[in-house]
C-alpha positions as CSV (number, residue, x, y, z in Angstrom):
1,X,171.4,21.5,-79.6
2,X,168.5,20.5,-81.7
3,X,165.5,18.3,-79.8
4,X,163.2,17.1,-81.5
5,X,160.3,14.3,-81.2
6,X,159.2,11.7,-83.4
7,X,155.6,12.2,-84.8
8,X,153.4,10.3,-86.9
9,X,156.4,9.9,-89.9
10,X,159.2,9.0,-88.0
11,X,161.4,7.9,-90.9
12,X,161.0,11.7,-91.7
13,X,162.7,12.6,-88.3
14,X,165.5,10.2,-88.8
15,X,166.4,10.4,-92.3
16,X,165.4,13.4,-93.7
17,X,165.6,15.5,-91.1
18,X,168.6,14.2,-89.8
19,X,171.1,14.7,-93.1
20,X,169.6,18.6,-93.3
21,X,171.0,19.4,-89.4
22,X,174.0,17.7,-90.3
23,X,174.2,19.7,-93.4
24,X,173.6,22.7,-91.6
25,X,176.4,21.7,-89.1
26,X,173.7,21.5,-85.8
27,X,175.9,19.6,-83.4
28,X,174.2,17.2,-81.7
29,X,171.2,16.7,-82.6
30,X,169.4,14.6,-79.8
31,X,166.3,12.5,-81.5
32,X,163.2,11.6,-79.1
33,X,161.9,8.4,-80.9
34,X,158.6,7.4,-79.4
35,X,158.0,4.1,-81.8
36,X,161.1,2.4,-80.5
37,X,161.1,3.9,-76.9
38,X,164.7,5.5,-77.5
39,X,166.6,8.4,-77.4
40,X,169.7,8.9,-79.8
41,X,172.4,11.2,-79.5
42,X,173.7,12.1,-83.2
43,X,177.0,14.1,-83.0
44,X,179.7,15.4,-85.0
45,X,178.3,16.1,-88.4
46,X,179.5,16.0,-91.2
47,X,178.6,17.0,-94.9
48,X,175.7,15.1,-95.1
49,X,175.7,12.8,-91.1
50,X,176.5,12.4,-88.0
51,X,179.7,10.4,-87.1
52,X,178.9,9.6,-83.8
53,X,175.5,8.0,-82.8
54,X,174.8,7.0,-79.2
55,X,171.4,5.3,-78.6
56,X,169.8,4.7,-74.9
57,X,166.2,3.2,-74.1
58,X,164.2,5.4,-72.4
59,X,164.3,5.4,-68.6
60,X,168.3,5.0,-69.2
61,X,171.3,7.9,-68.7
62,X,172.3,9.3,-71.6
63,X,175.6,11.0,-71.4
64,X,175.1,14.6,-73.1
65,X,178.4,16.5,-74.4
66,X,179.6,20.4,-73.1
67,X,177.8,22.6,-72.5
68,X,175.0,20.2,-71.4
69,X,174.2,19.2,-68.1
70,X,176.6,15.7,-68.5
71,X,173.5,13.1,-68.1
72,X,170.1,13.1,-68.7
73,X,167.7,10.4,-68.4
74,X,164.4,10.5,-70.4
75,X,161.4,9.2,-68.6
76,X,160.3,5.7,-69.2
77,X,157.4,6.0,-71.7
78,X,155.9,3.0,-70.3
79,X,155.3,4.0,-66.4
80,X,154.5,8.0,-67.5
81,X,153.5,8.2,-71.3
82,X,154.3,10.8,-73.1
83,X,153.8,14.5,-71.7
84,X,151.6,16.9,-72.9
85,X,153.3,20.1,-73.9
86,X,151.9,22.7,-71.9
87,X,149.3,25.2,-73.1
88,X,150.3,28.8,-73.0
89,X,147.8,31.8,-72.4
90,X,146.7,33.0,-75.9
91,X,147.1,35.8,-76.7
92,X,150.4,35.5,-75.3
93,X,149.6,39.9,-74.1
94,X,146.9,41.0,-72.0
95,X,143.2,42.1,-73.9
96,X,142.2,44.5,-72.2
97,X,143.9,48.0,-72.1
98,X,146.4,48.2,-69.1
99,X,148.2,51.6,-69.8
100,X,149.2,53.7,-67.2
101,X,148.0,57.0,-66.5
102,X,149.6,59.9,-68.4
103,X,152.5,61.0,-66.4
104,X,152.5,64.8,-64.4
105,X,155.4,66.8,-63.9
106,X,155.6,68.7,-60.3
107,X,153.8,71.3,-61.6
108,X,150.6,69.2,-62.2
109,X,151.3,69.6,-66.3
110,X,150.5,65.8,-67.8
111,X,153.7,65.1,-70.3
């Protein structure tokens, strides 16, 4: 399943966008769009789009098909805004040196 969010060129999101995933045969594509407070469920794509397009406001159920969970309902933008992503640690692996110590066999030899 492809998620995406619209950002500052939302036509981009769901034209362009949307004709390359169902090009690529991405079934279903589900489409955040903050400017109209909606969430749309593209599915079954074909050559160059999607056959089937299912469009909830958010706060609203949107039923999601197998394997998915079979509803999920996207926050209503107006009582939460929109969520930051969380920032991960970076670098993403410690800085400072964490190796072990050199290993010993029984007789006290390091390996």
């Amino acid at each position: 399943m492809v998620v995406e969010v619209t950002s500052s060129n939302p036509d981009h999101h769901r034209v362009a966008k949307r004709h390359c995933y169902a090009r690529a045969a991405l079934p279903p594509h589900l489409l955040i769009d903050r400017d109209t407070s909606a969430v749309t469920l593209l599915s079954d794509p074909t050559a160059d789009d999607y056959t089937a397009h299912t469009t909830v406001p958010f706060g609203k159920p949107l039923p999601l098909p197998p394997p998915s969970p079979p509803t999920w309902t996207p926050a209503n933008s107006s009582d939460r805004g929109v969520r930051p992503r969380p920032r991960l640690p970076w670098p993403p692996w410690p800085t400072t040196s964490t190796r072990s110590p050199p290993l010993t066999s029984p007789s006290g030899a390091s390996t």
